[in-house]
MIMI-162720 format. One line per field, with one value per residue (C-alpha): residue in three letters; x, y, z; chain; residue number from 1. Coordinates in pm, 1 decimal. Layout:
N
aa: (ALA/...);
u: (X/...);
v: (Y/...);
w: (Z/...);
ch: (A/...);
i: (NUM/...);
REM end
This chain:
164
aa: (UNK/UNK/UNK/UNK/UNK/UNK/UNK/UNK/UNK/UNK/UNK/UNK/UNK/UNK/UNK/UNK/UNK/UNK/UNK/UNK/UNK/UNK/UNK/UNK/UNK/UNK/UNK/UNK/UNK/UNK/UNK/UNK/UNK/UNK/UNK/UNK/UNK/UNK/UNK/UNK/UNK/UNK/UNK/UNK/UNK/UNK/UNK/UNK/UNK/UNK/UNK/UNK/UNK/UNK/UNK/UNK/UNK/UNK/UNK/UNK/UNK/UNK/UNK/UNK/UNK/UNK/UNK/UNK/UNK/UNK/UNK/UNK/UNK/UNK/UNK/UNK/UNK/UNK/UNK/UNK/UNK/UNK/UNK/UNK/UNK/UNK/UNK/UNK/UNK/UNK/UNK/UNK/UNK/UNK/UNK/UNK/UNK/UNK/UNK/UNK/UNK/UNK/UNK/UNK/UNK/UNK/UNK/UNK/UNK/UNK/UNK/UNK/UNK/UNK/UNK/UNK/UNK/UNK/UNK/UNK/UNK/UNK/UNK/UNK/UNK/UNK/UNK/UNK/UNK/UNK/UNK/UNK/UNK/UNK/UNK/UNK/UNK/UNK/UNK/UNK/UNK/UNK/UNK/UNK/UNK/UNK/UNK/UNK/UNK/UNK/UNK/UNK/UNK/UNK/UNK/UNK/UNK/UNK/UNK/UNK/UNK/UNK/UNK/UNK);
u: (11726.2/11773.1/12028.5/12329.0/12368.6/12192.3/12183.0/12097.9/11845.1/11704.2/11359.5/11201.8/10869.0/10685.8/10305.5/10090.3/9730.6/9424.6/9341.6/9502.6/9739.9/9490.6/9295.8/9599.3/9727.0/9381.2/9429.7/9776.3/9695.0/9315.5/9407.2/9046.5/9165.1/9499.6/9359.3/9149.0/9437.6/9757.3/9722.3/9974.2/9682.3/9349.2/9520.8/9665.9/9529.8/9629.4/9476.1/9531.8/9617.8/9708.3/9696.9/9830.9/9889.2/10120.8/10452.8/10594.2/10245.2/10332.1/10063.1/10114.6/9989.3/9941.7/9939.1/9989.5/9843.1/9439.0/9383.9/9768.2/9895.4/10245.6/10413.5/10397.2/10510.0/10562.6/10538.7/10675.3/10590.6/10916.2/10797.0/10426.2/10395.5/10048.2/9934.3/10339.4/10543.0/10568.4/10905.8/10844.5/11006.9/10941.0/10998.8/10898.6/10882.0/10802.6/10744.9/11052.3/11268.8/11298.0/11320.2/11363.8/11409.1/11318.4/11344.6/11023.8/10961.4/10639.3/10631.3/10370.1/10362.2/10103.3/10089.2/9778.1/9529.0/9687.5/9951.5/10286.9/10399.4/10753.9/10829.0/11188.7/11201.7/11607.5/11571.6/11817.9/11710.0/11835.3/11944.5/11893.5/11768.5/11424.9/11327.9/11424.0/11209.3/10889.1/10922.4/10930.6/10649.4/10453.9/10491.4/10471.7/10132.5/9960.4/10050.5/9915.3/9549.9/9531.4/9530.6/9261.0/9087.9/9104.1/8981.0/8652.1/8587.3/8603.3/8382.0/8127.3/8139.2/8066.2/7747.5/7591.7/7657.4/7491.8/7204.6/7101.4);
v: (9028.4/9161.0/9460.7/9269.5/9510.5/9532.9/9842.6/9801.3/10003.4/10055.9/10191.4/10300.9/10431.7/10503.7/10557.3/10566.7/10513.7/10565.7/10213.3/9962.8/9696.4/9435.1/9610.1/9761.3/9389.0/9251.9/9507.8/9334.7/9007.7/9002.5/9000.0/9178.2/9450.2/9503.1/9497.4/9782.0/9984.8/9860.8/9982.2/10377.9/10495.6/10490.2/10418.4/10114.3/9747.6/9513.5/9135.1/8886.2/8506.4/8350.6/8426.7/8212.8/8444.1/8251.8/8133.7/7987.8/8075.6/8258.1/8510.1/8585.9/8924.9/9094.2/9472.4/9774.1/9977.2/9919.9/9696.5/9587.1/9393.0/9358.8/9286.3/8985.7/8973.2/8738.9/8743.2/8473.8/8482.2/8427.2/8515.2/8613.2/8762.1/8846.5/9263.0/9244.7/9195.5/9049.0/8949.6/8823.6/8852.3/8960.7/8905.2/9160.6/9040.1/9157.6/8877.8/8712.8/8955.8/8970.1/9353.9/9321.8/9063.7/9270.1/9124.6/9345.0/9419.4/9564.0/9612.2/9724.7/9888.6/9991.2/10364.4/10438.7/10346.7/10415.7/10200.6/10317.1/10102.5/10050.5/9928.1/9831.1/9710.0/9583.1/9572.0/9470.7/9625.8/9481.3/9732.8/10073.9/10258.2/10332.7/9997.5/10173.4/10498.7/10272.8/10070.2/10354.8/10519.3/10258.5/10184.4/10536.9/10568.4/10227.1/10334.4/10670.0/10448.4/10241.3/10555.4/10666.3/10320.0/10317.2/10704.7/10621.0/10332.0/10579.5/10814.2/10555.4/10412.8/10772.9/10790.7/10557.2/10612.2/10949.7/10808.9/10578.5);
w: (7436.0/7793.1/7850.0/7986.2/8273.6/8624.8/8823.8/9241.6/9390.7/9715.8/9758.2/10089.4/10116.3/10482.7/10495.7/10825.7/10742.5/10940.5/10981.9/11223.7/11117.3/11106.4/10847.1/10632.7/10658.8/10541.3/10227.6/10148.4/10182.3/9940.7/9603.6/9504.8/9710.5/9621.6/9238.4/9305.5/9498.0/9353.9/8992.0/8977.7/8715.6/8616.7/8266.4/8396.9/8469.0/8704.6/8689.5/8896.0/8723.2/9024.9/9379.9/9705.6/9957.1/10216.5/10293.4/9971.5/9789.0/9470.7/9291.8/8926.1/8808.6/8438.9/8409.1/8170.7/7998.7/7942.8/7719.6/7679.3/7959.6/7863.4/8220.0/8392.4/8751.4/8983.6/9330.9/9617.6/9976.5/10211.7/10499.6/10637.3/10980.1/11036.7/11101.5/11090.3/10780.8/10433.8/10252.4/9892.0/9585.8/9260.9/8910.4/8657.0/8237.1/7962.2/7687.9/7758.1/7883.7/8259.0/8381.9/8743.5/9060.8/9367.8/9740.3/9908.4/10271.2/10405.8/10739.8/10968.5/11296.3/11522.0/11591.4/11806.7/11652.1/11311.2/11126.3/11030.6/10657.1/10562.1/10232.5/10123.1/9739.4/9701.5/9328.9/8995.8/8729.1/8411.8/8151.0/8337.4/8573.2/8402.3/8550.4/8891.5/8866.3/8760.6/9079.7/9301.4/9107.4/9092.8/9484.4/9555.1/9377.0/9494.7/9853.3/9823.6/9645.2/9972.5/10196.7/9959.6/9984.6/10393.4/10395.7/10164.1/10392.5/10673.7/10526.8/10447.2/10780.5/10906.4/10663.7/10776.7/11145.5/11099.5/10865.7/11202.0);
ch: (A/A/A/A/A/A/A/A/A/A/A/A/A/A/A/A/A/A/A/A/A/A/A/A/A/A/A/A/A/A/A/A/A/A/A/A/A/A/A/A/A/A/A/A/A/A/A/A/A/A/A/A/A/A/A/A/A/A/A/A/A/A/A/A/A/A/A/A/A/A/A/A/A/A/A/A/A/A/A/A/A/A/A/A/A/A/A/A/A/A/A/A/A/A/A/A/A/A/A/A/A/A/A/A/A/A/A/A/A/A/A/A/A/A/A/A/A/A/A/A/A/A/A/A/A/A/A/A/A/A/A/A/A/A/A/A/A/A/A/A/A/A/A/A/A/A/A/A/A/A/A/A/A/A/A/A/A/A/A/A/A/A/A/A);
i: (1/2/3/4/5/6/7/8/9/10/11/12/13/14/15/16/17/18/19/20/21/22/23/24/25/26/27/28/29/30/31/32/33/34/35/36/37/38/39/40/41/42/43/44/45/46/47/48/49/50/51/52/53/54/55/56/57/58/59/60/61/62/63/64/65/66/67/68/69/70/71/72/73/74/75/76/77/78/79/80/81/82/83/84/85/86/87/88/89/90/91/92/93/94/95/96/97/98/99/100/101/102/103/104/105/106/107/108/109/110/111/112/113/114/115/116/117/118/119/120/121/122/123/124/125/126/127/128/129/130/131/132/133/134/135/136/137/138/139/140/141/142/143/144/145/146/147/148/149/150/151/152/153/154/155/156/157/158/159/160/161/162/163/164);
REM end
């Protein structure tokens, strides 16, 4: 039975990556890709059910540890601005209890030729603040994977350049 109390967050978490908004929007929008990036750990697992990325489209994820995908989280579009912004919510289980209903923002913002990301996650947490800390790890961590993600595309770009 779910924890009958709720405790509000607000998460922020600014990135700039080396890639312009077209491509860090490309990123957020594949479901392949955000499966490779989006998982915190290497312990963890992230598969996509269900995916329908656009307005009113809703994706339906499993993840956890490997091999035990206890969560179950899912995710509607509420607004899609292309190499702009992306406001969905987002419904974290566990069997049957719900965890969390966040509203998330990403928003994206040409910076050169960089792109500056802002995510706001306005979560409820039901029954603590544990719930809280995950999120912003979690966030935190898949954020830092897709700078990782656009710098190995970089530096494979840059190989072969060189190999020519």
């Amino acid at each position: 039975m779910t924890d009958p109390s709720v405790t509000h967050a607000t998460i922020v978490l600014e990135r700039i990556y080396e890639a312009s908004p077209a491509r860090v929007f490309q990123a957020l929008a594949d479901p392949q890709a955000r499966a490779r990036w989006g998982t915190p750990s290497k312990n963890i697992d992230l598969v996509y059910d269900q995916a329908d990325f656009r307005v009113a489209g809703l994706d339906i994820s499993r993840c956890g540890p490997r091999g035990n995908l206890v969560y179950q989280v899912e995710t509607r579009y509420m607004d899609i601005e292309p190499e702009q912004r992306i406001v969905s919510t987002e419904v974290v289980r566990e069997g049957g209890n719900r965890l969390s209903v966040s509203l998330i923002t990403v928003e994206l913002q040409a910076v050169g030729s960089s792109t500056r990301l802002v995510l706001t996650d306005q979560i409820a947490a039901f029954g603590g603040k544990d719930m809280i800390a995950g999120s912003e790890a979690g966030f935190s961590a898949a954020l830092t994977n897709l700078a990782a993600e656009f710098a190995s595309e970089t530096a494979k770009s840059q190989s072969s350049a060189s190999e020519q």
